[in-house]
BALOKE-967481 format. One line per 10 residues: number of its first residue (from 1); for each residue x, y, z of C-alpha. Coordinates in steps of 0.1 Angstrom, whole numbers, plus 5000, padded with zeros to 4 digits. Example, Ala and Ser with C-alpha at 12.3 -4.5 7.8 and 13.67 -1.06 7.14 Angstrom:
2
1 = 5123,4955,5078 ~ 5137,4989,5071
END
This chain:
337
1 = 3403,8730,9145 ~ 3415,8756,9167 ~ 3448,8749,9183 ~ 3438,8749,9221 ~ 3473,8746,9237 ~ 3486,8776,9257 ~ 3512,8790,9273 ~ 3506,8775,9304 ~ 3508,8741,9287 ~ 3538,8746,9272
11 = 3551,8760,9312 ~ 3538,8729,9320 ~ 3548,8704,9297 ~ 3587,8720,9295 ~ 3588,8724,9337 ~ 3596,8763,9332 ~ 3577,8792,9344 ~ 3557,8816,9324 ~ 3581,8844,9323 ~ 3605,8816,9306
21 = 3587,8806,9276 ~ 3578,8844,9270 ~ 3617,8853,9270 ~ 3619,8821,9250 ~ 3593,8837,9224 ~ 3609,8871,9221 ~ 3645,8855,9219 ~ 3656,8868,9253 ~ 3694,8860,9254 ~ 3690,8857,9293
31 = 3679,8824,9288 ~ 3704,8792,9285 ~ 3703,8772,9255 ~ 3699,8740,9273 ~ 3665,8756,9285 ~ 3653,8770,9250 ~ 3660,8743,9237 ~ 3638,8720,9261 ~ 3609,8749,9258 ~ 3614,8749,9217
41 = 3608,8713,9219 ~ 3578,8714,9235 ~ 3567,8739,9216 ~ 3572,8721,9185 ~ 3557,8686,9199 ~ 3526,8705,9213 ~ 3522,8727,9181 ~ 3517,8756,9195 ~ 3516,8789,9179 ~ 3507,8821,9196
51 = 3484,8843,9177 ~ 3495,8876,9161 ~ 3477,8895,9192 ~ 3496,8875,9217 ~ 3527,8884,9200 ~ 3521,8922,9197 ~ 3513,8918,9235 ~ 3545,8899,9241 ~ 3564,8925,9230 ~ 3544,8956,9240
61 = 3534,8985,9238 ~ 3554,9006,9262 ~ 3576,8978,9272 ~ 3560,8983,9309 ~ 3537,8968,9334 ~ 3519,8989,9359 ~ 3518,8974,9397 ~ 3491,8993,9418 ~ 3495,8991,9456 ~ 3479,9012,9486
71 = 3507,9021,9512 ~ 3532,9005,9490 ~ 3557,9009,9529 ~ 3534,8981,9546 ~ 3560,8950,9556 ~ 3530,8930,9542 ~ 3530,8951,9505 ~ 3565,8950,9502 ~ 3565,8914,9508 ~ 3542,8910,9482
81 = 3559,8933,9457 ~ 3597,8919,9458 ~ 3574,8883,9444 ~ 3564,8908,9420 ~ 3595,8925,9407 ~ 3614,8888,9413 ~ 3591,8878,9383 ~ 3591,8909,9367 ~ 3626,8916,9365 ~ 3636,8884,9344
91 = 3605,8893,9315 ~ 3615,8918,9291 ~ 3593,8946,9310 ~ 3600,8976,9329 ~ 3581,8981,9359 ~ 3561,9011,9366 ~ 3550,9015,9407 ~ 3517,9036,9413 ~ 3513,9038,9453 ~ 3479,9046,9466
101 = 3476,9067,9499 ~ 3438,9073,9501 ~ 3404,9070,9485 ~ 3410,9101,9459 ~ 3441,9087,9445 ~ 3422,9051,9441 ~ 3388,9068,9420 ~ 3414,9082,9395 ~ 3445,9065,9394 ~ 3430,9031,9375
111 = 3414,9053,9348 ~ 3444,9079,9342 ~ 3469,9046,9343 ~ 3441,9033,9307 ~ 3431,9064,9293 ~ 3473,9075,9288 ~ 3480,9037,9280 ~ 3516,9040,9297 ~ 3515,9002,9304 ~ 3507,8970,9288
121 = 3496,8950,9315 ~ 3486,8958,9353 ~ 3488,8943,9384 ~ 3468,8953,9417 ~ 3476,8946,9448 ~ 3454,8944,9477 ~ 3430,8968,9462 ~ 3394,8957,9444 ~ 3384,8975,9418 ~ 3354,8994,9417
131 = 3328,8988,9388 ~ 3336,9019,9365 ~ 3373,9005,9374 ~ 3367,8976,9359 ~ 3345,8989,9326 ~ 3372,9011,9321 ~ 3405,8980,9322 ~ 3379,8957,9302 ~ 3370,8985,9274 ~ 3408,8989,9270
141 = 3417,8952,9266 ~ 3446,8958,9293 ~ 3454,8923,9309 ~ 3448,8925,9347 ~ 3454,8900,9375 ~ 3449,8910,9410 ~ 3464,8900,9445 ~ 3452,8895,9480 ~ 3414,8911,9467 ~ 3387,8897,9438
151 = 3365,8899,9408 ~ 3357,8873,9389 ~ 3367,8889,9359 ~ 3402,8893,9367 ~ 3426,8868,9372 ~ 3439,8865,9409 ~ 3458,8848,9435 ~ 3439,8854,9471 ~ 3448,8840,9509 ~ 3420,8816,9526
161 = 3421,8842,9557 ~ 3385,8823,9567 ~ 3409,8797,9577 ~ 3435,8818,9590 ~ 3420,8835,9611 ~ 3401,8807,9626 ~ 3437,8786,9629 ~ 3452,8814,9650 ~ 3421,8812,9676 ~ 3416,8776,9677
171 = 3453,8777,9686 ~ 3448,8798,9713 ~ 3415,8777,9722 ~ 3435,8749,9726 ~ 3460,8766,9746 ~ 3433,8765,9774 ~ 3421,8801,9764 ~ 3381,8812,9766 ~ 3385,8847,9770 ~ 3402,8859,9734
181 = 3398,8890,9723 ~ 3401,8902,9684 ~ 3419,8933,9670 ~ 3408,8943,9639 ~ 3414,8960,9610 ~ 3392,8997,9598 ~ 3362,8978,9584 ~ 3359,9011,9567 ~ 3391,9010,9547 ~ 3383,9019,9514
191 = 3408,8998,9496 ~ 3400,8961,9501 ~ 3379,8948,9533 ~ 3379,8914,9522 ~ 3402,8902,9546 ~ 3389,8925,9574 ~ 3354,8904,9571 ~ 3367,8870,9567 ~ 3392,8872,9593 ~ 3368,8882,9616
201 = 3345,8856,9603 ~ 3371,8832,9608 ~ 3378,8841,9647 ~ 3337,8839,9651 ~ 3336,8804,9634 ~ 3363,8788,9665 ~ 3350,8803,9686 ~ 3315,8789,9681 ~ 3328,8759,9673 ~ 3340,8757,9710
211 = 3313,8765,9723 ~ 3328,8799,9734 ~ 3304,8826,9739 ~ 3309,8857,9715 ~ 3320,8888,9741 ~ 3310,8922,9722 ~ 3335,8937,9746 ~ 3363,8915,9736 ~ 3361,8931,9700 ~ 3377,8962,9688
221 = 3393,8976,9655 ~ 3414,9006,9644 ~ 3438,9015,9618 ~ 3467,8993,9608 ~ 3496,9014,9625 ~ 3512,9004,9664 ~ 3497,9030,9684 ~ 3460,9029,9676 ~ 3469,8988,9685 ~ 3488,9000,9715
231 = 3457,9023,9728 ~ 3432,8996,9716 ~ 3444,8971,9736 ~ 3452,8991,9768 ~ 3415,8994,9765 ~ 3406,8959,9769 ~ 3433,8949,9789 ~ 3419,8973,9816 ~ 3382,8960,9812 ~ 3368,8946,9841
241 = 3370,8908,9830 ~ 3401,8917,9806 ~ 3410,8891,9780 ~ 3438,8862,9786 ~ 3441,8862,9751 ~ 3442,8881,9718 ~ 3445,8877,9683 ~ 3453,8907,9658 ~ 3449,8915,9625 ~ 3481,8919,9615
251 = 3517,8916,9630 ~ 3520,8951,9629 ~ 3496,8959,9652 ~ 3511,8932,9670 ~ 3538,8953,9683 ~ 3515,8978,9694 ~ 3496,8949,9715 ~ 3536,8939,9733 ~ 3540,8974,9738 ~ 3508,8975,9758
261 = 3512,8950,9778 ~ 3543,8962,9787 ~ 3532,8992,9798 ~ 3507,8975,9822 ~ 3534,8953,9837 ~ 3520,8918,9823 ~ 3543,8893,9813 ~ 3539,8879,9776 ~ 3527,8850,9772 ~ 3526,8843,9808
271 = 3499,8867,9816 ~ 3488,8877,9783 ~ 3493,8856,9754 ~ 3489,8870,9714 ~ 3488,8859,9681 ~ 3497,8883,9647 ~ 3492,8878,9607 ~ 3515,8878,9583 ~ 3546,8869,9596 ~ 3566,8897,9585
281 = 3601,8896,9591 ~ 3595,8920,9625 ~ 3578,8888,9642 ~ 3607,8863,9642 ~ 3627,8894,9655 ~ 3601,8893,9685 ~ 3596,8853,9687 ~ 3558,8864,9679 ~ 3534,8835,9673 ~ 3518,8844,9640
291 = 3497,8828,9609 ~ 3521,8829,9578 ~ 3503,8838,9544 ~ 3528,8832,9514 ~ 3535,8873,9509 ~ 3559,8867,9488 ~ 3548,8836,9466 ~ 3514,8854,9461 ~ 3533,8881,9439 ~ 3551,8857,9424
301 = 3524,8838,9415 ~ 3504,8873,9405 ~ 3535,8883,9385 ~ 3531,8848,9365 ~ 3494,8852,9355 ~ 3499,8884,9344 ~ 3523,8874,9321 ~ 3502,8847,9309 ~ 3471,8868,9299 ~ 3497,8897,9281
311 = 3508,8863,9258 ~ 3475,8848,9260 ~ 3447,8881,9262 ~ 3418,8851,9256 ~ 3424,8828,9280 ~ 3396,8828,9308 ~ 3404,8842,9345 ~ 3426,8819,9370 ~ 3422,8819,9407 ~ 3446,8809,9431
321 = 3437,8803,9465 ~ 3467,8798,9489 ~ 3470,8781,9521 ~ 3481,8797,9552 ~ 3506,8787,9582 ~ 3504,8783,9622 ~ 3536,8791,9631 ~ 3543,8790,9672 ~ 3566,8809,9692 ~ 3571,8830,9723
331 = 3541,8849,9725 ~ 3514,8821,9732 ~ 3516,8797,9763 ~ 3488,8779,9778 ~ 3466,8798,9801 ~ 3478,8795,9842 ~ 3455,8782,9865
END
């Protein structure tokens, strides 16, 4: 019979990560003896025994794992990425950073990363494949997990920003707030609109769960940057009927939504009140009320799978979905009478 234990089990079973019971496997000298010992044991009482692939894998080819990120300088990327190398950095693997600044570099970075082989396992970061992407990884046998996007071939660890997004506006709802406007990210963006649609999905679903009418004025979207947030919201907060309320896409636009309200003189949260996403480490600086999403334990977590299917090429795709956070403070007050 075909021994069906895995790498995870043995994680598992001994109470060690992933990255552990590889170095365990390849005789890592960074690991104690009071731990290889424990992860020996298990191995031994579970009977496991990699297969001649996953060993090859274990030790590599190039001794390298690609990490693929668009605007590898967002707050929210780098977040993402130090979970990554924190992972990364205790294996026996170098890691190799490809950044991604627009929709050229995406169409041919993925298959010039395969077709020269300079790494033996890839991680992407907020960035779906295309199709022909994904032929091209799958053809290759390169193991490939990806973060904060999806396919259901891949392995991949993704936010519920559904409920997110609909957390930060039922907090503002019940704050005494009808009139909430939504900042949003380029729908366009050619690397991964997943979250631009279900965050917006999200801020739709409180409010028609409140009974709140949905204002076509109240909804705008721009690039991911503080001025196009800055101008954007000058431009409702000088409608007619302005908002008393607005969420944003990200805590980076954030600041571009404090910046333009001070330049029109309101008082936050006392006038105006906002909510971010992310909760980068800008919005503690600015007491900004924000929905946390685990940055950092997603690339962590990313880092962890990918290290898996390198030992364990056969074992079927893994998602994990993670929770996010309401986390209030000085930006959101309820509404004055």
């Amino acid at each position: 019979m075909k021994n069906s234990v895995t790498i995870r089990d043995v994680a598992k079973h001994a109470g060690v990560g992933v990255g552990t019971v590889s170095r365990v496997l390849n005789n890592n000298p960074s690991v104690s003896d009071l731990t290889r010992q424990k992860v020996l044991s298990v191995i031994d009482s579970l009977n496991f025994s990699p297969s001649q692939a996953a060993r090859r894998l274990s030790r590599g080819k190039t001794m390298a794992v690609g990490v693929v990120v668009p605007f590898f300088t967002n707050p929210s990327v780098v977040k993402r990425l130090q979970g990554v190398i924190s992972v990364i950095a205790t294996s026996q693997y170098d890691l190799v950073l490809f950044d991604v600044e627009n929709a050229e570099d995406r169409d041919g970075l993925l298959k010039n990363i395969i077709q020269r082989e300079i790494v033996d396992g890839l991680l992407i970061i907020s960035l779906k494949p295309s199709e022909n992407d994904v032929t091209e990884i799958v053809e290759a046998n390169v193991p490939t997990v990806i973060v904060d996007a999806e396919h259901p071939g891949f392995s991949r660890v993704i936010v519920d920003n559904v409920a997110g997004a609909r957390q930060a506006t039922e907090h503002l709802i019940q704050l005494g707030h009808h009139q909430i406007a939504y900042l949003n990210d380029d729908p366009t963006n050619p690397f991964n609109n997943a979250p631009t649609h279900d965050r917006y999905q999200g801020y739709l679903q409180a409010l028609e769960g409140a009974g709140i009418p949905v204002r076509a004025g109240y909804y705008r979207q721009g690039t991911l940057d503080r001025e196009s947030a800055r101008h954007l919201t000058r431009e409702l907060l000088q409608l007619p009927d302005p908002p008393t309320a607005l969420f944003v896409y990200s805590d980076t636009q954030a600041i571009g939504v404090l910046e333009a309200a001070r330049d029109l003189g309101l008082n936050v949260p006392e006038d105006f009140s906002v909510i971010g996403y992310d909760d980068i480490e800008a919005a503690k600086l600015l007491h900004l009320t924000t929905i946390r999403q685990s940055l950092y334990e997603s690339g962590v977590i990313g880092g962890q799978l990918l290290l898996e299917q390198m030992l364990e090429p056969s074992l079927e795709p893994d998602e994990v979905v993670l929770e996010t956070e309401l986390i209030v403070r000085g930006t959101t007050a309820p509404l004055s009478s």
